[in-house]
C-alpha positions in Angstrom: -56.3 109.1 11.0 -54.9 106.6 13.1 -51.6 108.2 15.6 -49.2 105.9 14.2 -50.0 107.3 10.5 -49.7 110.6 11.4 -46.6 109.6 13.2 -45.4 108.2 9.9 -46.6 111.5 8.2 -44.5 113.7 10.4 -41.4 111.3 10.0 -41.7 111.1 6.7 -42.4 114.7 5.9 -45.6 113.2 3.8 -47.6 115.1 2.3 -51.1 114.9 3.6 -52.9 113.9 0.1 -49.9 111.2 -0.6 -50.4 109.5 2.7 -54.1 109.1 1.4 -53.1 107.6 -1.1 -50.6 105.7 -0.7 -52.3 103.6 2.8 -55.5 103.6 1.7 -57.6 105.8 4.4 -60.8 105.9 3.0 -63.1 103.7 4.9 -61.5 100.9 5.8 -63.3 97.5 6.6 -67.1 97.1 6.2 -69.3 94.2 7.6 -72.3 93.5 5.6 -74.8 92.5 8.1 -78.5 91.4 7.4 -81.0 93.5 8.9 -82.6 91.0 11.1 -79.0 90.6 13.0 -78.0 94.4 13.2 -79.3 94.5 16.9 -76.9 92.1 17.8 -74.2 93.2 16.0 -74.5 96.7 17.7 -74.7 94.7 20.8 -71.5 93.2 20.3 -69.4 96.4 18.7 -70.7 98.4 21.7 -69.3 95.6 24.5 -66.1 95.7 22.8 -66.0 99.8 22.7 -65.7 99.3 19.0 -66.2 102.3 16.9 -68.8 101.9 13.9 -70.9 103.7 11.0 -73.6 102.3 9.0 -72.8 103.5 5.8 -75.8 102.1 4.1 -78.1 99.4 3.1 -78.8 96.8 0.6 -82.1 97.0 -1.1 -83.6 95.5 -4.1 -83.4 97.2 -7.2 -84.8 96.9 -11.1 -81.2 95.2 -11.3 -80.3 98.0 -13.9 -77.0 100.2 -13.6 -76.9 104.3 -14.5 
């Protein structure tokens, strides 16, 4: 959680699970990126200091949903 949300938090006298809620603090914004550029990408997040997580991958499927 960012300092300024738990700054609101405290302010606000928020409840933990409500904050979650309410601002939306799951994962936040994703990139897709296509394999073949990853390398770069990482190149460019880690110049920049930028924090990031692959959270997973595209692959081709029977095009059926469970």
């Amino acid at each position: 959680m960012l300092p300024i949300f738990e700054h609101l938090r405290t302010l606000g006298q928020v409840s933990q699970e409500e904050m979650m809620r309410t601002f939306n603090m799951g994962i936040g914004l994703i990139a897709v990126i296509p394999a073949a550029k990853f390398a770069r990408a990482k190149t460019i997040l880690d110049r920049a200091e930028e924090k990031f997580h692959v959270v997973g991958r595209i692959v081709k499927g029977d095009r059926h949903v469970q």
